[in-house]
C-alpha positions in Angstrom: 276.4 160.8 185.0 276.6 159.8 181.7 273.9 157.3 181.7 271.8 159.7 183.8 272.2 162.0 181.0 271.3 160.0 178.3 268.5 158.6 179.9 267.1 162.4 180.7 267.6 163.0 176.4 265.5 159.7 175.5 262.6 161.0 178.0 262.4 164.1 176.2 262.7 162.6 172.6 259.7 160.2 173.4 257.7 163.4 175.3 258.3 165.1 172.0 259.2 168.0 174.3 261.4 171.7 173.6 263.9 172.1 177.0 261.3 174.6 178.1 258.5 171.3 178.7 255.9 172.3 175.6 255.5 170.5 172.9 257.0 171.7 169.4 255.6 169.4 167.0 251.9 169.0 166.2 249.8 165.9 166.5 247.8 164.5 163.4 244.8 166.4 162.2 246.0 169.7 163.4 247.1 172.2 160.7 249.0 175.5 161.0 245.9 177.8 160.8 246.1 181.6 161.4 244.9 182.6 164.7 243.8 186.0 163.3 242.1 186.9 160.0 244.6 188.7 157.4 244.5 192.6 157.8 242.6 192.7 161.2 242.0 194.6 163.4 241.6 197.4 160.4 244.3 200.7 161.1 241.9 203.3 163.1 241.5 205.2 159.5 240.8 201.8 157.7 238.3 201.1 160.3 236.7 204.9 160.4 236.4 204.5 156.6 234.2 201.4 157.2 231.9 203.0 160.3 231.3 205.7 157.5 229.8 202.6 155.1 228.1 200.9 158.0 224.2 200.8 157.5 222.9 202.5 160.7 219.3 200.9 161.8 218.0 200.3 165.2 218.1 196.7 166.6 215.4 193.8 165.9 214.0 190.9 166.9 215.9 191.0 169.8 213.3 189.2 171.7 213.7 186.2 169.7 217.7 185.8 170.4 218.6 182.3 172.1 222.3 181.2 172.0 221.7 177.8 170.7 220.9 180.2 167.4 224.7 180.4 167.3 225.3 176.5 167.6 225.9 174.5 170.6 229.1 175.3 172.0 232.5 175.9 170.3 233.0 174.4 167.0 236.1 173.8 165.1 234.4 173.2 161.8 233.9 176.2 160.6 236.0 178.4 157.7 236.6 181.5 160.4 240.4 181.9 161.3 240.9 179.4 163.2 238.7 176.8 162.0 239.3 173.5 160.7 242.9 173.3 162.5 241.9 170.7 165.2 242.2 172.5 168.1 239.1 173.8 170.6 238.0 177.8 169.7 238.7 178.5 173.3 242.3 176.8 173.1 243.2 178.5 170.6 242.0 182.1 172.3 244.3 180.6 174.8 247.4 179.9 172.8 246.8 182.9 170.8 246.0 185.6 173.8 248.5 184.4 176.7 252.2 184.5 177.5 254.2 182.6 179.3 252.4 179.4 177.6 253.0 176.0 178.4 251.2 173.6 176.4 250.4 170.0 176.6 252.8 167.2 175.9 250.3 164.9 173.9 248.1 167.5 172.9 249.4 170.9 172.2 246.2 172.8 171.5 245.5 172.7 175.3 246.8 175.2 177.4 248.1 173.9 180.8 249.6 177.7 182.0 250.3 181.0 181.2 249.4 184.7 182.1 246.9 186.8 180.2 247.2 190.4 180.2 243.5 191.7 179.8 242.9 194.3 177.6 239.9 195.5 179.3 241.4 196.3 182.5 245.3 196.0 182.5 244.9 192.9 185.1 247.4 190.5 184.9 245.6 187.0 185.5 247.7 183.7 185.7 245.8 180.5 184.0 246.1 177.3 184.9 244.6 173.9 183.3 243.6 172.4 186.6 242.4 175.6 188.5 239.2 178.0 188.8 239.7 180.8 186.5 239.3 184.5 186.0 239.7 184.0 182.5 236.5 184.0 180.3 236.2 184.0 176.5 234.8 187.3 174.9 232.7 187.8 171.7 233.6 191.3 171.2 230.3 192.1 169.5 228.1 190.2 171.9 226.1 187.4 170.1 223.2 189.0 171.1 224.3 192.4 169.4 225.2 190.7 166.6 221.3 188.9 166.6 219.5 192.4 166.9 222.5 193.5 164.4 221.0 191.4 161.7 222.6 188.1 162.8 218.8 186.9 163.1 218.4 186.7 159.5 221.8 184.7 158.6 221.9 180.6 158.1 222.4 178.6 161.2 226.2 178.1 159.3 227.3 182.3 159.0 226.2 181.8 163.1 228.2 179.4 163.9 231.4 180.8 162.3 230.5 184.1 163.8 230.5 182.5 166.9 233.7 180.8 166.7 235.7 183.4 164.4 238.9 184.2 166.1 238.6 187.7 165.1 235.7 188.2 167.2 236.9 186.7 170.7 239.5 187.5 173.1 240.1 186.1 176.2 239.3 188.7 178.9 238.6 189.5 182.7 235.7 187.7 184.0 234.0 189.7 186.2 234.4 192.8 183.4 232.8 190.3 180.7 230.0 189.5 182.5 229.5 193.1 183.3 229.6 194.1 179.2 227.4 191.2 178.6 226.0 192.1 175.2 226.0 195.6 175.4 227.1 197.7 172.6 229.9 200.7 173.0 227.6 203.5 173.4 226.1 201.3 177.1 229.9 199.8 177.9 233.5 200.3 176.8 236.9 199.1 178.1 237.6 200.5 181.4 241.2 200.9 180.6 241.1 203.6 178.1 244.4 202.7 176.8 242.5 200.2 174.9 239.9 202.2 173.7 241.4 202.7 169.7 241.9 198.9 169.4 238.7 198.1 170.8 236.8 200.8 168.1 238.6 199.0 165.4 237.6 195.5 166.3 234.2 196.4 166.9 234.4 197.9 163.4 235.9 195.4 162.0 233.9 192.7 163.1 231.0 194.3 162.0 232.4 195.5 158.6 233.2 191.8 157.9 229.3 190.1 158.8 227.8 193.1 157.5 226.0 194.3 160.8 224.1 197.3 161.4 225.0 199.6 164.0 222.4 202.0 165.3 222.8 206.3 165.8 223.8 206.0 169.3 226.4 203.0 169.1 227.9 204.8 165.7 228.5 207.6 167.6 230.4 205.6 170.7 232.4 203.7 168.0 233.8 207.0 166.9 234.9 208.6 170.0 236.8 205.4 170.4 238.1 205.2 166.7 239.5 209.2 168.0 241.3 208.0 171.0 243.8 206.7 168.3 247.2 208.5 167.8 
């Protein structure tokens, strides 16, 4: 028994492993980055004072949008939260969104399970490494939104941090993302209205921080949400 024992401690000192299977200690090259920019989401009368200062203009050049605008894929080296700690944009959505994480052995930015609670519906959606998932990665303003937003005029650079800025994804429902697609609050908001303040003060937020437009309609959407708060 005693052997067995000690031979049960040596596997778990070598896995690098907690009791609970993930691993505690990170690998080379991967620094303790936030996961979320400081001060974000804005309180709902932080994030009504910056609607108020928003420039409101109608969208442009949206017929020039094309994703690849936005870089080719996720990117880690960017200055956005979450950039720059050696861990894929998505994983760390993953780490940062789920419970009930277990992460990988050798590589602890990858997220083998765990259970997202979506915000956009109240769903509760199991993840697993190895299996088909529900689980898709949001830009909460759409990078099409942004484009027509005045995304169209930034260096291909401010795009790619947009794109992979922490503050601007969350991980989310599938079928409910593809059904937002890049619409803007005053075409599509969260059908669980319990999440209707937090989701007026990201949008604000996000576009208080890249300095994007919204137009007369979309302004006027953002604030009914911003008065769900209590």
């Amino acid at each position: 028994m005693i052997r067995t024992v000690g031979v049960l401690v040596l596997v778990a000192a070598v896995a690098g492993c907690s009791p609970t299977g993930v691993q505690e200690s990170a690998p080379a090259g991967r620094s303790a980055v936030p996961l979320v920019g400081a001060g974000f989401p804005p309180s709902a009368a932080a994030a009504r004072t910056q609607l108020a200062a928003l420039k409101v203009a109608w969208g442009e050049n949206w017929q020039t949008y094309e994703r690849s605008a936005f870089g080719d894929g996720w990117s880690d080296e960017t200055d956005a939260p979450g950039g720059r700690n050696g861990c894929d944009t998505r994983d760390d959505v993953l780490r940062r969104d789920l419970s009930e994480l277990r992460l990988g052995d050798r590589n602890p930015c990858v997220v083998l399970s765990g259970v997202l609670h979506d915000p956009y519906t109240g769903k509760e959606l199991p993840y697993s490494y190895r299996k088909a998932s529900q689980i898709q990665t949001d830009h909460v303003v759409a990078l099409g939104a942004a484009w027509r937003a005045g995304a169209w005029a930034w260096t291909p650079a401010r795009r790619l941090a947009f794109a992979n800025d922490l503050d601007v994804l969350l991980a989310t429902d599938k079928q409910t993302n593809y059904e937002k697609s890049s619409k803007t609050p005053d075409k599509w908001k969260p059908p669980r209205t319990a999440y209707w303040c937090e989701y007026g003060r990201r949008w604000t937020g996000i576009k208080a921080k890249y300095g994007l437009t919204v137009s007369p309609p979309e302004k006027d959407a953002v604030r009914e949400l911003l008065d769900s708060c209590r």
